[in-house]
C-alpha positions as CSV (number, residue, x, y, z in Angstrom):
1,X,30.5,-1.9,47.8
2,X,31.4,-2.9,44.0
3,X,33.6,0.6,43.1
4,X,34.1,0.6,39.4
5,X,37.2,3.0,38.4
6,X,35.2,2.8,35.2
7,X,32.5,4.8,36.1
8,X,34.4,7.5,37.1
9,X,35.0,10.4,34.6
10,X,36.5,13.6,34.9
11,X,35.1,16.6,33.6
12,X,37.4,19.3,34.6
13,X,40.6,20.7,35.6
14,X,42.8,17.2,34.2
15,X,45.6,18.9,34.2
16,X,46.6,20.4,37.2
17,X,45.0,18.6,40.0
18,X,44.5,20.4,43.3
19,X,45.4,23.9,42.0
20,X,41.3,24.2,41.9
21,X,38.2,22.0,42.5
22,X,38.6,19.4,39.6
23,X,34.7,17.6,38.7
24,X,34.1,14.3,38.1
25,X,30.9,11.9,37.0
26,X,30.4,9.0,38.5
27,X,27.7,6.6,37.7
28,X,26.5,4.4,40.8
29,X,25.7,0.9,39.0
30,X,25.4,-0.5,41.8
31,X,23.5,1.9,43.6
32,X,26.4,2.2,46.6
33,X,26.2,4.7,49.4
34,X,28.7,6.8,48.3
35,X,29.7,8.5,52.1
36,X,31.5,5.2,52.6
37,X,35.0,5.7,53.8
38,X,37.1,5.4,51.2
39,X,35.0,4.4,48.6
40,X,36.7,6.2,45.5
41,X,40.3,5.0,44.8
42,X,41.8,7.1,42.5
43,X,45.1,9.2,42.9
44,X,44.0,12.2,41.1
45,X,40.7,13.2,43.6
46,X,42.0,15.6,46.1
47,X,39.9,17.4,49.4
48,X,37.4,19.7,47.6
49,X,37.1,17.9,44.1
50,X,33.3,17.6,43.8
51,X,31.7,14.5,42.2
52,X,28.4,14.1,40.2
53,X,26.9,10.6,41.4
54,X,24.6,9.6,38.7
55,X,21.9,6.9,39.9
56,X,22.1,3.4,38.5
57,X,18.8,3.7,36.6
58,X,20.0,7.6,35.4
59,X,17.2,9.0,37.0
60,X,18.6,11.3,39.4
61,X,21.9,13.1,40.4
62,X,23.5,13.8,43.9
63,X,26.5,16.6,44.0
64,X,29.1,14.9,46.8
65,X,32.3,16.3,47.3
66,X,35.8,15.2,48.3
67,X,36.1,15.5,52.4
68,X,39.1,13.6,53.0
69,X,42.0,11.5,51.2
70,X,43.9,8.7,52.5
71,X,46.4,6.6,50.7
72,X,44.3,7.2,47.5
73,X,41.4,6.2,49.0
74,X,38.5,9.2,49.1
75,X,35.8,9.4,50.9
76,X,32.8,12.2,49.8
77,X,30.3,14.1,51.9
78,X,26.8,15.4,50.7
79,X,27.2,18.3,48.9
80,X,25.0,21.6,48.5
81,X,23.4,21.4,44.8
82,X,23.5,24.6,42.6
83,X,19.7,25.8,42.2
């Protein structure tokens, strides 16, 4: 997995994180599987943030959200996209 804190923007909710669902955009360069455990290190993503994966060729987009949080480490489960 080749994580790039880079790609990883946040949309929403900067300022107080985990008083709500913050988002974030993520672009897969790399074209990872992003269930990995763990694969997002970054202090501010917290259970229930939801993450916009953007495919490396921009093409598509997968909603994945926050499951669980360890040591800064997240990992993201498949979320339900908005029609």
């Amino acid at each position: 997995m080749a994580y790039n804190q880079e790609n990883l923007t946040i949309m929403t909710n900067n300022v107080k994180s985990g008083v709500v669902p913050a988002v974030y955009a993520y672009w897969n360069e790399d074209d990872d599987t992003m269930t990995g455990a763990g694969l997002l290190v970054d202090n501010r993503l917290v259970v229930g943030d939801q993450v916009w994966v953007i495919a490396d060729d921009y093409t598509a987009q997968v909603l994945y959200n926050v499951a669980s949080v360890s040591s800064g480490a997240a990992t993201l489960q498949a979320s339900t996209t908005p029609a």
